[in-house]
C-alpha positions as CSV (number, residue, x, y, z in Angstrom):
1,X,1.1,-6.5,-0.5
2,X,-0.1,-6.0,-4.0
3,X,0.5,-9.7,-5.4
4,X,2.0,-7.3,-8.6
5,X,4.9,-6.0,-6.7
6,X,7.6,-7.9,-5.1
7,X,9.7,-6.4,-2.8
8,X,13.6,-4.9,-1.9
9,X,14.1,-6.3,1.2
10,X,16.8,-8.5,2.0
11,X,15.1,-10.9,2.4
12,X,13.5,-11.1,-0.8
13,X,16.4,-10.6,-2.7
14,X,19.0,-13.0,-4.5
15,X,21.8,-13.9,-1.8
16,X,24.7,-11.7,-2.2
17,X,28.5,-13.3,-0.9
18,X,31.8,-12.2,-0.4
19,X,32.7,-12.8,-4.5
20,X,29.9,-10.6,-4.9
21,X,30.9,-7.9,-2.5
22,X,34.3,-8.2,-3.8
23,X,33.5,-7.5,-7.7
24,X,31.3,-4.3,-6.4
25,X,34.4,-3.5,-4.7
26,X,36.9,-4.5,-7.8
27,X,34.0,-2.3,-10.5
28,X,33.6,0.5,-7.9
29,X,37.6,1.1,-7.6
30,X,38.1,0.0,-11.3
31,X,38.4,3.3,-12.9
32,X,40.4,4.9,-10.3
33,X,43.3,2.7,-10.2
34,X,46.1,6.0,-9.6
35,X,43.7,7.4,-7.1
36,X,43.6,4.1,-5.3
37,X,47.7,4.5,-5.3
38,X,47.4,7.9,-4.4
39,X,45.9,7.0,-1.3
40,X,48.0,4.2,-0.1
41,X,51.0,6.0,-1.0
42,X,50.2,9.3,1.3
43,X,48.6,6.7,3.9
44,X,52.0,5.0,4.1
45,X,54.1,8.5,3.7
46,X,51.9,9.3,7.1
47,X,51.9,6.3,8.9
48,X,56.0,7.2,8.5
49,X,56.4,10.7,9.3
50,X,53.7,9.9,12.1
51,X,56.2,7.2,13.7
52,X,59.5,9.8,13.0
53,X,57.7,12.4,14.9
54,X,57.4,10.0,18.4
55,X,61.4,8.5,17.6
56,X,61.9,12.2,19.0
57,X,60.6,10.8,22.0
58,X,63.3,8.4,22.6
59,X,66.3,11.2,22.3
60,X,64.2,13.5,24.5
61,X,63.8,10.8,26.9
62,X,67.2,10.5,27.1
63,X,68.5,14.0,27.6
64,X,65.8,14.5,30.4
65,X,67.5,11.6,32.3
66,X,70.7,12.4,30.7
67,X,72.0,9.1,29.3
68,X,73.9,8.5,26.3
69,X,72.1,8.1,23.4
70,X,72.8,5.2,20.9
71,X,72.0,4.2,17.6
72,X,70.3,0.6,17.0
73,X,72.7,0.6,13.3
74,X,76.1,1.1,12.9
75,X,76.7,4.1,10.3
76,X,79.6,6.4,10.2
77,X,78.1,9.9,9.6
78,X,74.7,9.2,12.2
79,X,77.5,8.4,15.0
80,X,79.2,11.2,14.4
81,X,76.3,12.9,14.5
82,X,74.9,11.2,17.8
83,X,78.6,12.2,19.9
84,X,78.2,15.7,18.5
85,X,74.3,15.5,20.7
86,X,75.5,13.7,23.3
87,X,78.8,15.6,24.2
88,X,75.9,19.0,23.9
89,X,74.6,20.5,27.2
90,X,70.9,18.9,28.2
91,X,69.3,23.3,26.8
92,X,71.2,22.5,23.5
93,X,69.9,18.8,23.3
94,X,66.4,20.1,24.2
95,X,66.5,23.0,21.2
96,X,68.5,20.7,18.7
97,X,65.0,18.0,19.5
98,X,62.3,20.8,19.2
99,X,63.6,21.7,16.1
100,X,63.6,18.5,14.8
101,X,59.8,18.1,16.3
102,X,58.3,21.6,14.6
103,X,59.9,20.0,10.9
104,X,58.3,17.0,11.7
105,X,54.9,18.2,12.7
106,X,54.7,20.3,9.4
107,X,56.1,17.0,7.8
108,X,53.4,15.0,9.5
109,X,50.6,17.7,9.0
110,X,51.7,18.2,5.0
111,X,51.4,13.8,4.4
112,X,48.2,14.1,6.6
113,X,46.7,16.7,4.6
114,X,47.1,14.9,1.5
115,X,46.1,11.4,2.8
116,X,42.4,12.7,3.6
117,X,42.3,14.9,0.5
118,X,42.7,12.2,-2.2
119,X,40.7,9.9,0.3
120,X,37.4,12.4,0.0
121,X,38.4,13.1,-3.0
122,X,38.0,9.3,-4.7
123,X,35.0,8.8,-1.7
124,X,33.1,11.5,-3.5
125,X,33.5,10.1,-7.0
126,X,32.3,7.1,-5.6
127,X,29.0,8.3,-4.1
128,X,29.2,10.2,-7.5
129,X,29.5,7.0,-9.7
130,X,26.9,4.6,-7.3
131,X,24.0,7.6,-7.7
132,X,24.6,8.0,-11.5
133,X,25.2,4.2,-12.4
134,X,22.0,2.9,-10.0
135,X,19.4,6.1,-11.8
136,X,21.6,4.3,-15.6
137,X,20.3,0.9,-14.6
138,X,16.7,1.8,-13.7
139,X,16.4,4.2,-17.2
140,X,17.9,1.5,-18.6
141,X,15.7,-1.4,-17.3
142,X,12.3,-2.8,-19.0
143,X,9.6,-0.9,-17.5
144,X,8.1,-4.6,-16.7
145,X,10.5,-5.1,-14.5
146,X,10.8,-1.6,-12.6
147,X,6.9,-1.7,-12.1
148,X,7.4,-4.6,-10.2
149,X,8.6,-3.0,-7.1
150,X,6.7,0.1,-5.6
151,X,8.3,3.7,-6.8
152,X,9.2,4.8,-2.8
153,X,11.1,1.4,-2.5
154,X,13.1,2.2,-5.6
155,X,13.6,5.5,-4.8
156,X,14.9,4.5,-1.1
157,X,18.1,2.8,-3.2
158,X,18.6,5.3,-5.5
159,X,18.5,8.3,-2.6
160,X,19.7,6.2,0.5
161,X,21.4,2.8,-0.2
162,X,23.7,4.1,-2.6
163,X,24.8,5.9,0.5
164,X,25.6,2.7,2.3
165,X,27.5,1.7,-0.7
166,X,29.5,4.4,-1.4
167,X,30.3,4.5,2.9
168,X,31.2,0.8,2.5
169,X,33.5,2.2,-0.2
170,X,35.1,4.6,1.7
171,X,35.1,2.9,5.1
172,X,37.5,0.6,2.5
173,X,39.2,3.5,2.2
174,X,39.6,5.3,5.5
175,X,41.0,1.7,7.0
176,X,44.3,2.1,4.8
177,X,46.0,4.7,6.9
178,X,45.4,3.1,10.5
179,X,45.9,-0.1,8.9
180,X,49.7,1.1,7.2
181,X,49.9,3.1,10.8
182,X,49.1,-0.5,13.0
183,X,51.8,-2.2,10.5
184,X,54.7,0.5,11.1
185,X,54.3,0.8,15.0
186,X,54.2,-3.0,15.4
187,X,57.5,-3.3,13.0
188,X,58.7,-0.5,15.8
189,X,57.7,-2.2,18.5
190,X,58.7,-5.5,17.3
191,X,62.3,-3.4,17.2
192,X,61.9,-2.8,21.0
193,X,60.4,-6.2,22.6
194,X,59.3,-9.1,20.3
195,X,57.7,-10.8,23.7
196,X,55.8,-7.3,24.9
197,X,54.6,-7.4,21.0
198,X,53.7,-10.9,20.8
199,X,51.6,-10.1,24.2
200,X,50.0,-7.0,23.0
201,X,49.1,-8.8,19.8
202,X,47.6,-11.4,21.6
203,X,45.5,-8.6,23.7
204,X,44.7,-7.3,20.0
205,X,43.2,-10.6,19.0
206,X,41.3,-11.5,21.9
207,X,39.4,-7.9,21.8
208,X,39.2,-8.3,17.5
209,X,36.9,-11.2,18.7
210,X,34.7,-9.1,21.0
211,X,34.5,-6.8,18.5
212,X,33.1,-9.5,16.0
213,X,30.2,-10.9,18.0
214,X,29.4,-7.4,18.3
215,X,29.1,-6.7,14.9
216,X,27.5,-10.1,14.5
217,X,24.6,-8.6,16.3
218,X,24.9,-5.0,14.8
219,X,24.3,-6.5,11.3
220,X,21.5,-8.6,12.1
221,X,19.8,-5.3,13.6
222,X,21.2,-3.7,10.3
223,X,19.4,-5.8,7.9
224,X,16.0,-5.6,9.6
225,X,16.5,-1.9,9.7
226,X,16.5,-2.0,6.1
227,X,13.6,-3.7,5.6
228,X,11.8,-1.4,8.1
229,X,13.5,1.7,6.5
230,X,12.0,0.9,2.9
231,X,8.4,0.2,3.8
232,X,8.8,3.1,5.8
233,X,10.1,4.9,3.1
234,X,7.6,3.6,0.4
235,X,4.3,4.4,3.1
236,X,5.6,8.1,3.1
237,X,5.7,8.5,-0.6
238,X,2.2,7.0,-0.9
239,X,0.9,9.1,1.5
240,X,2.8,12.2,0.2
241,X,1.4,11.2,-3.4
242,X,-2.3,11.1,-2.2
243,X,-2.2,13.7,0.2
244,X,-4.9,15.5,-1.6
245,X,-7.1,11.8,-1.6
246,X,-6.0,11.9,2.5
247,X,-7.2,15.0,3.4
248,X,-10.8,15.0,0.8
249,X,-11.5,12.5,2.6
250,X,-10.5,13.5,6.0
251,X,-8.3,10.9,7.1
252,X,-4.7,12.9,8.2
253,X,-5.1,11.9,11.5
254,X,-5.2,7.9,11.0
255,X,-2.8,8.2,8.0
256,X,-0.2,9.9,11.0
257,X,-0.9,7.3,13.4
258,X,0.0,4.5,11.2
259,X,3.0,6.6,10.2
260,X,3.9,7.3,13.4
261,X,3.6,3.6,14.5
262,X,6.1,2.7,11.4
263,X,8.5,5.5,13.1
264,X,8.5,3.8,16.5
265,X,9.0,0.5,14.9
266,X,12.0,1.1,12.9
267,X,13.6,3.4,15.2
268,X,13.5,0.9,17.9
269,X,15.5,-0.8,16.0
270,X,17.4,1.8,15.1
271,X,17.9,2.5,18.8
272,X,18.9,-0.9,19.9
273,X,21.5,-1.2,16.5
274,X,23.1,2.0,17.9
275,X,23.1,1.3,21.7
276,X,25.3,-2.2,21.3
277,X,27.4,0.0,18.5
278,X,28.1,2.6,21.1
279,X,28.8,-0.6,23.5
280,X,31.4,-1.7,21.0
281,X,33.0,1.3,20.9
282,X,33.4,1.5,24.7
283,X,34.6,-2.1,25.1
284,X,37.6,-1.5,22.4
285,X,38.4,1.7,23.5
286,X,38.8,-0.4,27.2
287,X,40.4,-2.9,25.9
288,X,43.2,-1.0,24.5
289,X,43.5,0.6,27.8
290,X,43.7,-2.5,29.3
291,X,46.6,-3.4,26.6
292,X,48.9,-0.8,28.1
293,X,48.4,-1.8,31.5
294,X,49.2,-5.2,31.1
295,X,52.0,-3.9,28.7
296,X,53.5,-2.1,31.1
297,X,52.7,-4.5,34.0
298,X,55.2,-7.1,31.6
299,X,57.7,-4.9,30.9
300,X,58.9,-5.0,33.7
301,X,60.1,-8.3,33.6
302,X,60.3,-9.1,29.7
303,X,62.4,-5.5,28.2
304,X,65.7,-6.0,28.2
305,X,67.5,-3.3,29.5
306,X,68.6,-2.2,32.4
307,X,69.0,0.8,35.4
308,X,67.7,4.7,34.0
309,X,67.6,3.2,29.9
310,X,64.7,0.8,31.2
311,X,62.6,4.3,32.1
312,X,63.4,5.6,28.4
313,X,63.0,2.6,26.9
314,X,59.5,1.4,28.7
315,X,58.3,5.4,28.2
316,X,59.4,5.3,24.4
317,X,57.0,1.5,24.2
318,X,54.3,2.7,26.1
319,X,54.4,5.9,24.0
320,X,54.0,3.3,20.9
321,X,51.6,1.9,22.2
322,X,49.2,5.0,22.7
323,X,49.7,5.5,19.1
324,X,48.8,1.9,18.1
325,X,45.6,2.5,20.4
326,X,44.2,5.0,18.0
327,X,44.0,3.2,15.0
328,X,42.9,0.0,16.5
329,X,40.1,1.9,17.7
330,X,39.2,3.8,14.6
331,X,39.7,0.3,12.9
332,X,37.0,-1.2,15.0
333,X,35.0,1.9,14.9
334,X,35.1,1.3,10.9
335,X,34.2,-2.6,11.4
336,X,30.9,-1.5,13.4
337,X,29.9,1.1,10.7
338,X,30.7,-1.6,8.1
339,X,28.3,-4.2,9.7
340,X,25.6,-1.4,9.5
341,X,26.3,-0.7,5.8
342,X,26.3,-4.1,4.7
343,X,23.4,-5.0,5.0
344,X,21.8,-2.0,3.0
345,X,24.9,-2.4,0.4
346,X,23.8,-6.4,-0.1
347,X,20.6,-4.9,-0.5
348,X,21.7,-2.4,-3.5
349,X,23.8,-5.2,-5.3
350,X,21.6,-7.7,-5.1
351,X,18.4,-5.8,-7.3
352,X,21.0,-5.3,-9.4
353,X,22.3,-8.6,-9.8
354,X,18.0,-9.5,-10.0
355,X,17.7,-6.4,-12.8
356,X,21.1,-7.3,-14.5
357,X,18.9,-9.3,-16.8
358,X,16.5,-7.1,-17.9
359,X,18.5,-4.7,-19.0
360,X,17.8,-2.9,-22.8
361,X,20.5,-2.7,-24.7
362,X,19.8,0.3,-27.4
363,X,21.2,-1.3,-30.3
364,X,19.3,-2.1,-33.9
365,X,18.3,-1.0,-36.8
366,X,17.8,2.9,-36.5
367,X,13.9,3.5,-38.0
368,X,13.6,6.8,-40.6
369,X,10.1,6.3,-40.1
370,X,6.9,4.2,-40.6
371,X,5.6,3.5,-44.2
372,X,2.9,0.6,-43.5
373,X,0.8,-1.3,-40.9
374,X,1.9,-2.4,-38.0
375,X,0.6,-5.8,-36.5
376,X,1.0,-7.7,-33.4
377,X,1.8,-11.1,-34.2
378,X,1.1,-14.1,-31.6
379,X,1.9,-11.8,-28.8
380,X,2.0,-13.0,-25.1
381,X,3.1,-10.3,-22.2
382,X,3.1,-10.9,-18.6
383,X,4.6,-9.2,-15.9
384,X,6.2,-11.9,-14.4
385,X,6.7,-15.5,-15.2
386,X,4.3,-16.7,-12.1
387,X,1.8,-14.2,-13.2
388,X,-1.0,-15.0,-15.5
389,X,-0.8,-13.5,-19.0
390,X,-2.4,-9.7,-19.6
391,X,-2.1,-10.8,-23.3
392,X,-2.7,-14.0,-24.3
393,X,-1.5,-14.9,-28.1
394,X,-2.9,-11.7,-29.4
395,X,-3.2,-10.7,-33.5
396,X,-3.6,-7.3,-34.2
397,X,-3.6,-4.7,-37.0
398,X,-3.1,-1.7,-37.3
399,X,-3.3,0.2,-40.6
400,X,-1.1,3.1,-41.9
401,X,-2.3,6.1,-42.1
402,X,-5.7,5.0,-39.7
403,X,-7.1,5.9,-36.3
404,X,-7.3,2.5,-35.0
405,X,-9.5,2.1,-31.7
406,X,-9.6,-0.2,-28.7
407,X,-12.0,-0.9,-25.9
408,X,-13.0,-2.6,-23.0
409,X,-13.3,-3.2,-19.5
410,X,-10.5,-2.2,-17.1
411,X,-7.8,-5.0,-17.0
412,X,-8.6,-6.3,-20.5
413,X,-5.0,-5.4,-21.7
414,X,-5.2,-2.1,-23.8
415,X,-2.7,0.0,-21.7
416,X,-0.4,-2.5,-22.1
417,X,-1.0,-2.6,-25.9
418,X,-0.3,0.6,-25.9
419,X,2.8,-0.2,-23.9
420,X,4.3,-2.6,-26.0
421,X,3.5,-0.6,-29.3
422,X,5.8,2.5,-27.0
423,X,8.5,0.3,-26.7
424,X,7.9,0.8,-22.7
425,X,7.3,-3.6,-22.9
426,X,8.5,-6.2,-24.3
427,X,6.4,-9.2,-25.6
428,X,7.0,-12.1,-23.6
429,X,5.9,-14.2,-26.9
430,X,5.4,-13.3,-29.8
431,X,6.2,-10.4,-32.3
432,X,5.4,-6.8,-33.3
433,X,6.0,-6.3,-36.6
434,X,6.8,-2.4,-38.2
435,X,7.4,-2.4,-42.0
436,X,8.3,-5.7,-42.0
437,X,10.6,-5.4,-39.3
438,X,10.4,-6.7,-35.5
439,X,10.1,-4.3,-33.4
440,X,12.9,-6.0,-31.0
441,X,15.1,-5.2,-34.0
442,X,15.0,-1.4,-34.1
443,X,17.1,0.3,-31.5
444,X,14.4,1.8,-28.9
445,X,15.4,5.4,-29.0
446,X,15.4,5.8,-32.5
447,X,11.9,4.2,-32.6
448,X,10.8,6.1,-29.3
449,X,11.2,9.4,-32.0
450,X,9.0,8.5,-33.8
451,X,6.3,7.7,-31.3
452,X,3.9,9.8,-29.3
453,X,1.9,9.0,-26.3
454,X,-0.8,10.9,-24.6
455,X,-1.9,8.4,-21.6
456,X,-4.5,9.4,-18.2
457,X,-1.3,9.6,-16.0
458,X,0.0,12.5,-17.3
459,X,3.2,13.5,-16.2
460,X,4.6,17.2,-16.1
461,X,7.8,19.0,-14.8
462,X,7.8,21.2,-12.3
463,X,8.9,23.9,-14.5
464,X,7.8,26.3,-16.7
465,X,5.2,25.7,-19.3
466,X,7.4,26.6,-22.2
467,X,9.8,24.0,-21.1
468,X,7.6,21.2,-20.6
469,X,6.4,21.5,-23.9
470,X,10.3,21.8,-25.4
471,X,10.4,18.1,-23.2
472,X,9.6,15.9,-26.0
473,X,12.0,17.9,-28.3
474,X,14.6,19.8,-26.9
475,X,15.6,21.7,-29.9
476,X,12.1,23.0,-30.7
477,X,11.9,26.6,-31.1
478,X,9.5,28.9,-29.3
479,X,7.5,29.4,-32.3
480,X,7.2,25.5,-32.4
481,X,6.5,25.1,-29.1
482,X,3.7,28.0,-28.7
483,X,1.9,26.6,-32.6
484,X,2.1,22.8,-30.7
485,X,0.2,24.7,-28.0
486,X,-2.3,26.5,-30.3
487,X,-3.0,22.8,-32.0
488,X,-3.4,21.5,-28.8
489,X,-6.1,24.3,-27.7
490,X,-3.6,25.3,-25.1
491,X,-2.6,28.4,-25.9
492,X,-5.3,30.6,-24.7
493,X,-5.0,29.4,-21.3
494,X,-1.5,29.1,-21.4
495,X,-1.5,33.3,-22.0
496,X,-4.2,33.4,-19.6
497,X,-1.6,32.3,-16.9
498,X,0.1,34.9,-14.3
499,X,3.3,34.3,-16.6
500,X,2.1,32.8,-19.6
501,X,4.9,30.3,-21.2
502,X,7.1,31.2,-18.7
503,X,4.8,30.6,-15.4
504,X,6.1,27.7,-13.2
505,X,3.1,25.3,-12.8
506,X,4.0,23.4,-9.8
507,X,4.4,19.2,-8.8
508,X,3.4,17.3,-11.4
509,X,1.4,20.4,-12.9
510,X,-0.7,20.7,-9.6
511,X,-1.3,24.4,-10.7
512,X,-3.2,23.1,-13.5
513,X,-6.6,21.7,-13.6
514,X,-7.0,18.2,-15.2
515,X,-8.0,19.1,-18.6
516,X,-5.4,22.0,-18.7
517,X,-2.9,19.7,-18.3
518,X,-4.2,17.1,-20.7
519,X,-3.7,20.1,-23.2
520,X,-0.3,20.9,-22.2
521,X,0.6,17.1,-22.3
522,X,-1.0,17.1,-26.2
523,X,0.8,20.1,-27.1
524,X,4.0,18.1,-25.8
525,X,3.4,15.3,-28.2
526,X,2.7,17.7,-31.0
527,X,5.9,19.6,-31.5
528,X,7.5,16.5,-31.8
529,X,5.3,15.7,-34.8
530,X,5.3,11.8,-34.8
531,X,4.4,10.1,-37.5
532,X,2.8,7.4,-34.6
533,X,0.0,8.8,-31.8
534,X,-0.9,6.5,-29.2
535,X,-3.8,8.3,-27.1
536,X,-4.3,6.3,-23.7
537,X,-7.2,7.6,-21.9
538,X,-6.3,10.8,-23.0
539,X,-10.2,12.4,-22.4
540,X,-10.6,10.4,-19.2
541,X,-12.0,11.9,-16.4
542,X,-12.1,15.6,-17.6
543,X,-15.5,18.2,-18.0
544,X,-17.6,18.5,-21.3
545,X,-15.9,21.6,-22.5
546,X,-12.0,20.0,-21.7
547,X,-13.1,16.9,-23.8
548,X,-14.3,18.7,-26.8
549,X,-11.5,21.0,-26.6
550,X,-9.1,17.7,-26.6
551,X,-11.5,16.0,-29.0
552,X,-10.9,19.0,-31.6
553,X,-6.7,18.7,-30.8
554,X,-7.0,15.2,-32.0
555,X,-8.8,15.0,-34.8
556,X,-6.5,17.6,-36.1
557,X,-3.5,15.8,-35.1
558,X,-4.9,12.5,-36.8
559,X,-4.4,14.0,-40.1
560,X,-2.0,11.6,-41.8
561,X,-1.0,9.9,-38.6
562,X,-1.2,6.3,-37.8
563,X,-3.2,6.5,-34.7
564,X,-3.9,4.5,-31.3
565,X,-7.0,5.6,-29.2
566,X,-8.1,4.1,-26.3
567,X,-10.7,5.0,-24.4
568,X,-13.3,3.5,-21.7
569,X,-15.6,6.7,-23.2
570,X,-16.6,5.3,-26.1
571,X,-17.9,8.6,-27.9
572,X,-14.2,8.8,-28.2
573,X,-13.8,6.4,-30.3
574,X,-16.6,6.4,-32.5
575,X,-15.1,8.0,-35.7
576,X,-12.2,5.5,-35.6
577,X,-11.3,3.2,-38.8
578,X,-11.8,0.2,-36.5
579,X,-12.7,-0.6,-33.5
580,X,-11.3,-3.5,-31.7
581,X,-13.0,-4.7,-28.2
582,X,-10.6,-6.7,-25.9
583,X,-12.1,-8.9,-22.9
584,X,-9.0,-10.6,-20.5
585,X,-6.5,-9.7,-23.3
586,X,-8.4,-11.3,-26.7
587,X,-9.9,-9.3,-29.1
588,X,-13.4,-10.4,-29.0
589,X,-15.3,-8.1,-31.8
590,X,-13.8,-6.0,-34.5
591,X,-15.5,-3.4,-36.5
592,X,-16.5,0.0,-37.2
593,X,-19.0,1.9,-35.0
594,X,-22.2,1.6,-36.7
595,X,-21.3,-2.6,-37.9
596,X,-20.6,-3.2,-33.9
597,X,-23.7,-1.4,-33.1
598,X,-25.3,-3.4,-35.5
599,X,-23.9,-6.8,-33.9
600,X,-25.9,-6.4,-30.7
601,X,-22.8,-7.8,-28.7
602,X,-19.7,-6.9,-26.1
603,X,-19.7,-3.3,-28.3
604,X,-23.3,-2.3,-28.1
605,X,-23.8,-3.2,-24.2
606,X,-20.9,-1.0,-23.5
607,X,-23.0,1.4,-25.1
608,X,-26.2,0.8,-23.6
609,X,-24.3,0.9,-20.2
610,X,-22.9,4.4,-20.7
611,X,-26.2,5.4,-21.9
612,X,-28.1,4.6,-18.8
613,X,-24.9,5.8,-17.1
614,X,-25.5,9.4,-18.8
């Protein structure tokens, strides 16, 4: 790996503990406290009609053996009503208990309803919330940080492990009702037999413990999937990025082996996380079986009643029993999907609890705009503190109202000059001074107004022209938009297009040629009419006729601008103010074109190079 990048798997992440896993709980619920409520209240309302629907078991038990029925409490009005059933014919007992059935099925069936509606409901406001807050954090991050970690590993959280976390969220939240359902049956069953209970909790416990060395292994499975699943998921989005680099040079066929063989590899493990799941199932689901057998195995000697009330009695148990089998399964069903979600969820929270830190407030000093130089002032900037400086105590003007210039070789530093002047870095040391002002002190959005940046890496919308350019200023009229083009030297291509303003141009403008789209990207920058340009590259890498074109745009957008060109093409540069030339982030020469020329140094081999280059 790239010694720049670090990576997301779990490995190489802070540790993340129960506290931790209980405060993304505690901020994920926090705003939904009456929803919460909501759903334990209609879980608890149908773990209770659920157990009054099978207490009609016990009087139909009962009438089919025809034995008395008696209440377990002693109230006036429910004896009555039990001699008025029992003195009844067995067809009246049997219509008076089917009645009673069909109101409690729609009883059951309304409090069911209503238990998995608010449960989805809050579920998908918590998918909602973990997408939206993780895609807050990243825009909210200092782009140092972010460009740590490779784009198709970041985009793996923000499109897949906020999935785990928001089904660790609702697995949270789907145990409630079998775990309110487990509580009533065994305060029913405790009612019946309080040894048979005490057995079958026993039973419970020893297949609980199964069920956790299975999920032992389940999440050790899980958290190498993870790891597997994001370098997966960062090779595809490299390879979908370059496809038109893969297949210029020919290479689809090796690119899909070494996919393929990342495929196999993480679905192996895939496969063998899912076959000991499915084995966990299988075991619980025995194990309950196994419960009732021995249940019913011990009743026989443990229940305490006697002669044709011992059938009704066992029947009414065992009956309880089948329903405490369901949610013990679905309980450990939940456990298993948990162990496979954690690992992806410790994943989620702890780059978050890595990024926490590097968060930008926007708060400062708003900026009405820029009335002087600007200098960097002792500035330091590295990506990382074990990394080696890009900028290494720099001093820097430049003037108000200028075109100021830099040079040099690739890796000298004047992207990230260019960075740190956009607000996109941060000095590590030092200071960047704007009227006076630190630039840390100015809130970043206001500043961001009034700054635009043209770089190499130009990024468009698939959308239509008309509203790429309306990007850097939303409220820009047409007329503003189509005179930003016609400064830019866009417009005449732009009506030359199947649609003209309105034609969709594709991925990242892939409908465009390069120096089309370098036009589009200057016309972007020119209806917001900054008072700040910062041109990065902008000419790079385009034919004779694009450059001048560009070239032209410039100059005319330099007018009364404070301006930052930087260029490797150094007949870009030439009618700057000053020219500053940077080798391993110093400024080693400073001049104008023709007193750098005349200084027979870093300046004028550059030039002699691109002449013998030409």
């Amino acid at each position: 790996m790239d010694p720049k990048y670090a990576s997301i798997d779990p490995t190489h992440l802070p540790p993340v503990g129960l506290a931790d896993l209980r405060h993304e709980m505690r901020h994920a619920f926090g705003p939904y406290p009456w929803h919460v409520v909501l759903v334990i209240g209609w879980s608890l309302a149908f773990a209770v009609a659920d157990l009054l629907f099978l207490a009609l078991v016990y009087p139909f038990l009962n009438a089919v053996i025809d034995v008395r029925l008696d209440l377990p409490i002693d109230l006036a009005v429910l004896n009555d009503a039990m001699e008025i059933f029992n003195a009844a014919d067995t067809k009246t007992k049997f219509q008076f208990i089917a009645a009673m059935m069909l109101v409690a099925v729609v009883l059951r069936s309304f409090v069911e309803y209503q238990s998995r509606f608010v449960t989805a409901r809050l579920y998908h406001r918590l998918e909602t919330d973990y997408r939206s807050d993780f895609m807050a954090l990243v825009l909210g991050l200092d782009y140092a940080f972010v460009s740590r970690y490779k784009n198709g590993q970041v985009f793996a959280l923000l499109s897949n492990f906020t999935v785990h976390a928001s089904r660790i969220a609702n697995s949270l939240l789907q145990s409630i009702a079998p775990l309110l359902l487990l509580l009533v049956y065994t305060l029913a069953i405790l009612a019946i037999s309080v040894p048979l209970t005490l057995l079958a909790l026993g039973t419970t416990a020893a297949s609980a413990y199964v069920v956790h060395r299975f999920s032992h292994r389940i999440r050790t499975l899980a958290e190498r999937e993870a790891g597997l699943f994001l370098a997966l998921n960062q090779m595809g989005y490299e390879f979908i990025s370059g496809l038109r680099m893969i297949k210029s040079f020919g290479r689809e066929r090796a690119i899909h082996e070494r996919y393929h063989e990342a495929i196999v590899q993480s679905q192996d493990v895939a496969r063998r996380k899912t076959v000991i799941q499915a084995g966990m199932k299988v075991i619980a689901a025995n194990i309950a079986s196994l419960t009732l057998a021995v249940i019913i195995l011990a009743a026989t000697f443990l229940l305490a009643v006697d002669g044709a009330k011992w059938v009704a009695a066992i029947l009414l148990y065992v009956a309880v029993m089948g329903r405490v089998a369901a949610p013990m399964q679905q309980l450990n069903s939940i456990r298993g999907d948990l162990a496979a979600d954690l690992p992806p969820f410790r994943c989620l929270i702890g780059f978050r609890k890595l990024a926490r830190p590097f968060l930008r407030p926007d708060e400062g000093n708003a900026v009405d705009g820029i009335g002087g130089d600007i200098r960097f002032t002792d500035v330091t900037f590295r990506y990382a503190a074990h990394m080696e400086p890009v900028l290494d105590h720099l001093n820097l003007d430049i003037p108000y109202g200028r075109t100021t210039a830099l040079v040099g070789a690739s890796g000298s530093g004047k992207s990230t000059i260019a960075n740190l002047l956009a607000g996109v870095y941060r000095p590590t040391a030092g200071r960047i001074v704007i009227d006076g002002q630190d630039l840390a002190g100015y809130r970043m959005s206001s500043w961001q107004e009034v700054v635009g940046v043209v770089s190499q890496d130009i990024f468009l919308l698939n959308d239509s022209v008309m509203r790429n350019i309306r990007f850097a200023r939303p409220d820009a009229t047409d007329e503003q938009c189509i005179a930003a083009a016609k400064a830019a030297n866009a417009h005449d291509f732009i009506m030359a297009l199947e649609d003209g303003y309105d034609t969709e141009i594709g991925d990242r403008g892939l409908r465009l040629s390069g120096g089309q789209a370098q036009r589009l990207a200057l016309a972007r920058v020119f209806v917001k009419d900054t008072q700040l340009l910062i041109l990065d590259e902008a000419t790079s890498a385009l034919d004779a006729e694009s450059e001048q074109l560009i070239h032209e745009a410039i100059e005319r957008a330099s007018m009364g601008r404070t301006v930052l060109v930087i260029a490797h093409r150094l007949a870009t540069v030439r009618r700057a103010d000053r020219i500053h030339v940077l080798e391993k982030g110093a400024i080693v020469e400073t001049g104008t074109h023709e007193e750098l020329l005349a200084r027979r140094g870093q300046y004028f081999n550059y030039i002699q190079l691109q002449s013998l280059g030409a």
